[in-house]
N, C-alpha and C positions, 0 to 999 in steps of 0.2 A: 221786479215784477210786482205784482199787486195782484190780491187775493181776495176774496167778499167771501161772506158768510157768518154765521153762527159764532157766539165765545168757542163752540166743544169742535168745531170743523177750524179755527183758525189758530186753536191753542198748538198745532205742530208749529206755526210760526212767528209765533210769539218774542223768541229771541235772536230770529234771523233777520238780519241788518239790509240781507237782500230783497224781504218782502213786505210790502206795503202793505197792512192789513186793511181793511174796510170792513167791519162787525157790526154788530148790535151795539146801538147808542155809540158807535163811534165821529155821526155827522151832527155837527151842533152847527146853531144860525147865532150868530157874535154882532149884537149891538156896541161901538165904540162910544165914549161919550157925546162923541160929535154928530153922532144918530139917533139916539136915543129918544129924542123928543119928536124924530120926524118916522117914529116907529110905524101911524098909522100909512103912510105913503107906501111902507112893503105891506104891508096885510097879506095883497093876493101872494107875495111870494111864498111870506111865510106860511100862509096856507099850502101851495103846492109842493113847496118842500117837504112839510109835513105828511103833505095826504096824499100825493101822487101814487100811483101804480098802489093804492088802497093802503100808504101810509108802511108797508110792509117789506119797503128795498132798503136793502144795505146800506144806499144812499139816501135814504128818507132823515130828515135832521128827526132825532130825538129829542131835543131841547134848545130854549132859546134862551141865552142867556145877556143879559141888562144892565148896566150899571144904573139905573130905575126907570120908572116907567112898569115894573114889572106888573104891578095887578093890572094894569090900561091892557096892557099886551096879552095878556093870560085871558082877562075878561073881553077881547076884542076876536081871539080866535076859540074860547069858549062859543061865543053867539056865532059864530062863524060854521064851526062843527056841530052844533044843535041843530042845524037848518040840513043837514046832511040826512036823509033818508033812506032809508032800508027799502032793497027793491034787488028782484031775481039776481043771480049771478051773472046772468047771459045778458042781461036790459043793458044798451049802450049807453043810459045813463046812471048806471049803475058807481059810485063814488068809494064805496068800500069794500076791498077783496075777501070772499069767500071763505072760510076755515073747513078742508074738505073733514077736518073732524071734530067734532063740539068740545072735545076736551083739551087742544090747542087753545080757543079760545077762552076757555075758562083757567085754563094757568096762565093766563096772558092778562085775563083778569085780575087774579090773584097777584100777579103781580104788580098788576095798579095798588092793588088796595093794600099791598106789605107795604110799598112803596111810600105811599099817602101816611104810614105811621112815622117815616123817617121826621124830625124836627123842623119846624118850618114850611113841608110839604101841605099845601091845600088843594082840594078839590073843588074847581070853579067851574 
């Protein structure tokens, strides 16, 4: 079976060998060597993987990870999410989902910014 959600709603199945978890930061987007230099050809992917259903599904990649190329990559979906605009929840072009309470996304913040102290973590 397989499960989505949260580390505290998937921690019951943590050591069951019958259930496929899907959590927070468990989807990553994996450049090989053999891609790595042809990283700008996905852009739109790895944007929609990232930002789809407003970046916030179980199945949203959390990280892309490079054997190099990493600042190109990092600074090509920086400029990519810059351009992304705040607008109604209801607007059919609306790009980022909603926080129905301000203090979800202010620990969500706080977690960038603990995050951004780890070693080698930059904010571009």
């Amino acid at each position: 079976s397989m499960a989505f959600g949260d580390d505290r709603s998937m921690a019951p199945y943590k050591n069951d060998h019958r259930v496929e978890i899907h959590g927070t930061g468990y989807s990553k987007i994996l450049f090989g060597a053999d891609q790595a230099d042809n990283w700008e050809k996905h852009l739109d992917l790895l944007v929609e993987a990232i930002a789809a259903n407003g970046g916030r599904a179980c199945v949203n990649a959390s990280a892309v990870w490079s054997p190099k190329n990493a600042d190109a990559i990092a600074m090509g979906l920086a400029k990519r999410f810059a351009g992304v605009k705040a607008r109604p929840w209801d607007d059919p072009n609306c790009e980022v989902s909603a926080f129905a309470k301000p203090e979800v996304a202010e620990a969500i913040n706080n977690m960038v910014e603990e995050g951004l102290k780890t070693p080698g973590a930059r904010d571009v």
